[in-house]
NUKOLTI-648222 format. One record per residue: chain; y, x, z of N, C-alpha, C in turn; residue number from 1; residue in one letter. Coordinates in pm, 1 decimal, decimal comma, m for minus. Example, Ala and Ser with C-alpha at 12.3 -4.5 7.8 and 13.67 -1.06 7.14 Angstrom:
! residues 2
NODE chain     n.yy     n.xx     n.zz    ca.yy    ca.xx    ca.zz     c.yy     c.xx     c.zz   n res
NODE     A   m569,0   1319,0    780,0   m450,0   1230,0    780,0   m330,0   1320,0    780,0   1   A
NODE     A   m225,0   1285,0    708,0   m106,0   1367,0    714,0      3,0   1290,0    787,0   2   S
//
This chain:
! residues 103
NODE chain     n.yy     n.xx     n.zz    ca.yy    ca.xx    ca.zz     c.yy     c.xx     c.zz   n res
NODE     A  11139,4   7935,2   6083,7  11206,0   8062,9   6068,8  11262,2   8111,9   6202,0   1   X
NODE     A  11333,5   8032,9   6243,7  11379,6   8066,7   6412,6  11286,5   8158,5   6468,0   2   X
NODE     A  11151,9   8096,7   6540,9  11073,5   8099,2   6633,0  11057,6   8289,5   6566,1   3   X
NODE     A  11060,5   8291,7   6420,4  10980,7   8389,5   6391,4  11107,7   8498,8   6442,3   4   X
NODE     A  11195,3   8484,7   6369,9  11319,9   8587,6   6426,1  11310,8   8564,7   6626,7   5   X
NODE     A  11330,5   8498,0   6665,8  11301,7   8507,7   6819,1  11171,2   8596,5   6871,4   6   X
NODE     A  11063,3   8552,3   6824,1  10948,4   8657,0   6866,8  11001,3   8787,2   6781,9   7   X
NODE     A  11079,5   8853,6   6701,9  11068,8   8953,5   6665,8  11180,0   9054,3   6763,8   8   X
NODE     A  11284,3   8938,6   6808,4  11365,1   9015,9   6932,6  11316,7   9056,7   7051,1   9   X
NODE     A  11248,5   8968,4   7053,6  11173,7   8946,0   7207,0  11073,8   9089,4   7192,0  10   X
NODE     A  10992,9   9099,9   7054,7  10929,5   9251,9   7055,6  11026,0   9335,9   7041,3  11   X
NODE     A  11131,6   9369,4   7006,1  11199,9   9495,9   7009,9  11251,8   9507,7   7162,8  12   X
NODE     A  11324,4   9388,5   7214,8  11322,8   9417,7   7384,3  11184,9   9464,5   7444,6  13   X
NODE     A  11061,0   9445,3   7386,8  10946,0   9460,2   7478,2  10958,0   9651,3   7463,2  14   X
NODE     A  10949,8   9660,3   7350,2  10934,7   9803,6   7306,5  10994,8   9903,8   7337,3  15   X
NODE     A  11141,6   9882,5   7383,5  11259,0   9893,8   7423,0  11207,7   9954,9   7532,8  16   X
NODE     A  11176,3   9867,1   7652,6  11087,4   9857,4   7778,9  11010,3   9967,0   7811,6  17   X
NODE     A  10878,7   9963,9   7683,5  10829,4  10031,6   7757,6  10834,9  10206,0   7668,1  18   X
NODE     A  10926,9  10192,1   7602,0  11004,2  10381,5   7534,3  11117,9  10437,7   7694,6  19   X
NODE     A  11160,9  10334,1   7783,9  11251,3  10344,2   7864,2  11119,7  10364,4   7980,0  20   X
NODE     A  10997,9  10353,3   8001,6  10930,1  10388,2   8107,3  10864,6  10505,3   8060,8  21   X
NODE     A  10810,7  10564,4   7954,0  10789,1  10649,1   7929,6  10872,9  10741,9   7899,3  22   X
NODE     A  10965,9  10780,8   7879,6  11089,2  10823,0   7926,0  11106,5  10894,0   8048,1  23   X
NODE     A  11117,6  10816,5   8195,5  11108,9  10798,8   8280,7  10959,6  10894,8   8356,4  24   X
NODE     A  10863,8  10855,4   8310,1  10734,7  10914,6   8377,7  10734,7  11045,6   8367,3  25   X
NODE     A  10675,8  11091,4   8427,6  10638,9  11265,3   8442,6  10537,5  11278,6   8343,7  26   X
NODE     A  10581,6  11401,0   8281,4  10460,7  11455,7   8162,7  10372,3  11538,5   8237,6  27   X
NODE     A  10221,8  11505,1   8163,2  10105,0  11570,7   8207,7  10162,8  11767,0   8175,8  28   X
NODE     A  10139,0  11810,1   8095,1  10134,4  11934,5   8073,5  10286,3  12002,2   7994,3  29   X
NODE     A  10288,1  11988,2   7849,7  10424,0  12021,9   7783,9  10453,5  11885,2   7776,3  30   X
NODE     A  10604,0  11935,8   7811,6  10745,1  11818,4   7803,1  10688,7  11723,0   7711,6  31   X
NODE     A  10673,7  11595,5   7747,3  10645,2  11477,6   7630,2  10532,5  11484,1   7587,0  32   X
NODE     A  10419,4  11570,3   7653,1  10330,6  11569,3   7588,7  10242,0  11471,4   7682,1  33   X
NODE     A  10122,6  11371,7   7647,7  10006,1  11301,3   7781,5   9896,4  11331,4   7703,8  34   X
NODE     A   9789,3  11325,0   7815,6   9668,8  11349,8   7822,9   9594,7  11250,5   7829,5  35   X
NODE     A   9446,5  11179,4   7814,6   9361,7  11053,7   7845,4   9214,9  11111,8   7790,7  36   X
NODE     A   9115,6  11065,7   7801,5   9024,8  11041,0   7752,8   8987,7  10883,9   7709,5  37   X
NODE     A   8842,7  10931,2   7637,0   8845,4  10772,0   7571,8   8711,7  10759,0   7436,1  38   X
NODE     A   8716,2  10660,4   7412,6   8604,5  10663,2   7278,3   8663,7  10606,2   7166,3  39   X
NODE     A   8654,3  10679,6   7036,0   8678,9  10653,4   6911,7   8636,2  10550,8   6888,3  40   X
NODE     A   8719,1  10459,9   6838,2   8678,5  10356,0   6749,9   8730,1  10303,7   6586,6  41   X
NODE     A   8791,8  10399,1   6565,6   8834,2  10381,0   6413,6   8887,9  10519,4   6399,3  42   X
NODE     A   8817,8  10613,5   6305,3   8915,2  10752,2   6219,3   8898,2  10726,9   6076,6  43   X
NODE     A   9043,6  10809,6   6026,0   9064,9  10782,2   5886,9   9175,0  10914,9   5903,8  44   X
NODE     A   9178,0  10967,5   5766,8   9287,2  11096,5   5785,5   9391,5  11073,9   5801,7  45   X
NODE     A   9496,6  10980,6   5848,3   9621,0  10970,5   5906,8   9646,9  10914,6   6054,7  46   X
NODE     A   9506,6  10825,5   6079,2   9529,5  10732,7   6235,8   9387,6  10804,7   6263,0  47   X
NODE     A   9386,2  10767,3   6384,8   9281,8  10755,6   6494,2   9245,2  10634,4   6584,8  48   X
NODE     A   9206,1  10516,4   6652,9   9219,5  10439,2   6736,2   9134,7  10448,8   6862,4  49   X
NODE     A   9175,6  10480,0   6915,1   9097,7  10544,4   7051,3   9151,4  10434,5   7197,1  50   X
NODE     A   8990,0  10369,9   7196,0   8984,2  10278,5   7361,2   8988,6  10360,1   7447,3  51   X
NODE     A   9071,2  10393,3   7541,9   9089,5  10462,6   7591,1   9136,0  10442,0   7740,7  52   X
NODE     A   9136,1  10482,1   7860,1   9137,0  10448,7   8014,8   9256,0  10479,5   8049,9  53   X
NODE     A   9313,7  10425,0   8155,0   9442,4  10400,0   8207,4   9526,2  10532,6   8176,0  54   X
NODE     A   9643,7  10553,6   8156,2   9706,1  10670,2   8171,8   9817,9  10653,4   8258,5  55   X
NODE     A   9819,2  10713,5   8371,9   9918,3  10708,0   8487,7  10042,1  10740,6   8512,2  56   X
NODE     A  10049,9  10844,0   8419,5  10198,3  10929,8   8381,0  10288,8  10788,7   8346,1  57   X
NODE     A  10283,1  10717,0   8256,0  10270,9  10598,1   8141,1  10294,0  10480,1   8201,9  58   X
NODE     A  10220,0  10479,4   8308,9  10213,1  10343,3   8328,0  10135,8  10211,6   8279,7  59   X
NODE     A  10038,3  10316,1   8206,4   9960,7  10230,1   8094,3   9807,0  10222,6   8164,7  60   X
NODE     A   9777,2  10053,4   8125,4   9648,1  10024,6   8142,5   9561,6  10075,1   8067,2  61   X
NODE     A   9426,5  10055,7   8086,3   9313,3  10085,4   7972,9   9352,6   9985,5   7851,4  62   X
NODE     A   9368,5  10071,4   7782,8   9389,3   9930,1   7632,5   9288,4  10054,5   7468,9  63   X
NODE     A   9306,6   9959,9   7354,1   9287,9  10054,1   7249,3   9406,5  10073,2   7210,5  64   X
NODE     A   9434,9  10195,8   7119,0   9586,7  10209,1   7065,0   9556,9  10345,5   6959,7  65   X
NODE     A   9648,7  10323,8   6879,1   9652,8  10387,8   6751,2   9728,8  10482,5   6729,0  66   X
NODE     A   9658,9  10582,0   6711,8   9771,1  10744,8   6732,6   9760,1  10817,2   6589,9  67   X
NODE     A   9880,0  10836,4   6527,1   9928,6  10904,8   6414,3   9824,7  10996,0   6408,6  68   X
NODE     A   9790,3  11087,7   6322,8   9735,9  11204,9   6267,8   9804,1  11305,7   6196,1  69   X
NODE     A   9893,0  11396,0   6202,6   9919,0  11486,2   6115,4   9877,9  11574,8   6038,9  70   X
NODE     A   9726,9  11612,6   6102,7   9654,1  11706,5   6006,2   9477,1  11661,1   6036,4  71   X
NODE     A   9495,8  11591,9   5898,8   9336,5  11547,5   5881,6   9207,9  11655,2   5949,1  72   X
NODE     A   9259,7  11765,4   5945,7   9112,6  11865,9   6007,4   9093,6  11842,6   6109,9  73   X
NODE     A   9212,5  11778,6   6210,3   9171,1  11762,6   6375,4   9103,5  11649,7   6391,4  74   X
NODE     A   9072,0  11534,8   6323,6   9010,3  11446,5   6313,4   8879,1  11478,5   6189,2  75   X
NODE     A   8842,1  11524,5   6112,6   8747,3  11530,7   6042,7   8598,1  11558,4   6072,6  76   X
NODE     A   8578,8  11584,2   6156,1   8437,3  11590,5   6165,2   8431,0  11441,1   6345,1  77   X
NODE     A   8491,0  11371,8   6408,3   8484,9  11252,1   6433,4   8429,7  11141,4   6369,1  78   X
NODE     A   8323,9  11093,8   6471,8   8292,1  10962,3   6449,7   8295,3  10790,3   6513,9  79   X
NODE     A   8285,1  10725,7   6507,0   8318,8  10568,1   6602,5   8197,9  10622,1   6729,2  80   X
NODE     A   8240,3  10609,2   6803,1   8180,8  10597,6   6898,9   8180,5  10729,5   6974,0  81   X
NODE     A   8218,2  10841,0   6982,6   8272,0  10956,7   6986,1   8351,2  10967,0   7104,7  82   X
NODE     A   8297,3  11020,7   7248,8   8381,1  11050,1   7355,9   8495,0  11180,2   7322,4  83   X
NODE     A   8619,4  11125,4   7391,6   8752,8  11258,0   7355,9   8796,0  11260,8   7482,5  84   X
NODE     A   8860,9  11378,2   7482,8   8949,0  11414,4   7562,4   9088,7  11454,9   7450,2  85   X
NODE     A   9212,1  11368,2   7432,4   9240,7  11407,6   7380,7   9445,6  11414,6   7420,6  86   X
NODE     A   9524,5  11443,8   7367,1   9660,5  11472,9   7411,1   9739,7  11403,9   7282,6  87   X
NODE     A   9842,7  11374,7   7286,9   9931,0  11274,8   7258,7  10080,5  11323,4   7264,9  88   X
NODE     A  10198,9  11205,1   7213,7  10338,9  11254,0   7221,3  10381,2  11117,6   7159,0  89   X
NODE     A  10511,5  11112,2   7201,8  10576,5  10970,1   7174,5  10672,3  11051,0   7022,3  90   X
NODE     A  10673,8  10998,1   6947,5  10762,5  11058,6   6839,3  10797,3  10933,5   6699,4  91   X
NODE     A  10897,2  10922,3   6699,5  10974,8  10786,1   6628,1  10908,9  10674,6   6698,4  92   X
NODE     A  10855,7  10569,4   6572,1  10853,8  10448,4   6651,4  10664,4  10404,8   6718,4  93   X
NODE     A  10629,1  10571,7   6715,6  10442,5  10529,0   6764,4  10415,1  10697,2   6810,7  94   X
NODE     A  10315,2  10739,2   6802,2  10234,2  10831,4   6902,1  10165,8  10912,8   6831,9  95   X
NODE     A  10177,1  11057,3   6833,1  10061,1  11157,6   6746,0  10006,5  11206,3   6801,3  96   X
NODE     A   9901,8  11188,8   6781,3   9808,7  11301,2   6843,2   9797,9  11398,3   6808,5  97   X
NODE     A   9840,8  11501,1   6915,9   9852,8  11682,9   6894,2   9723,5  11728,0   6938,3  98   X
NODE     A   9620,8  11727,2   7007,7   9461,0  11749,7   7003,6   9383,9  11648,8   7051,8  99   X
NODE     A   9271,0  11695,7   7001,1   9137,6  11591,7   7025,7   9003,4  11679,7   7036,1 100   X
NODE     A   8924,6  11681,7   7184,1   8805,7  11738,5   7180,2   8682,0  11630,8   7235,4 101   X
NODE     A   8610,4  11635,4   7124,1   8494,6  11547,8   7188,9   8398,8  11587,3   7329,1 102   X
NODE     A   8375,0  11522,3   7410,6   8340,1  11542,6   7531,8   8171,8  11539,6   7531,3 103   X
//
């Protein structure tokens, strides 16, 4: 039980971390808003998961990562494997994506 409560502090300090560097970074276009490209690898009408290349604003490496959906039509005609250009926003405890255009 320990170990498990310890790794769960240790992630809220991590998270902590990096909401306090993004924070910090300069936004691409509107306030809080970033930009990346990248390729689809999982849509469904609420998420998206998009592998996607470094984002600099961020501080962020190339990784995959999973961005909210608010309105199923901006994702609906997407498929796996699907080049984007798409824009983003930090909002509660994960990331929505405010557009997505396939490249």
């Amino acid at each position: 039980m320990r170990p498990l409560i310890l790794a769960a502090v240790v992630g809220c300090f991590v998270l902590q971390g990096c909401n306090q560097q993004q924070e910090a970074a300069a936004p691409a276009a509107e306030p809080g808003t970033y930009s990346a490209t990248g390729q689809v690898a999982v849509v469904g009408d609420d998420i998206v998961r998009i592998d996607h290349g470094p984002i600099a604003e961020l501080e962020w490496p190339a990784m995959i990562m999973t961005y909210e959906v608010t309105d199923p039509a901006m994702v609906a005609n997407l498929q796996p494997g699907a080049n984007v250009r798409f824009s983003f926003k930090h909002e509660g405890f994960g990331y929505v994506l405010t557009d997505i255009d396939p490249q």
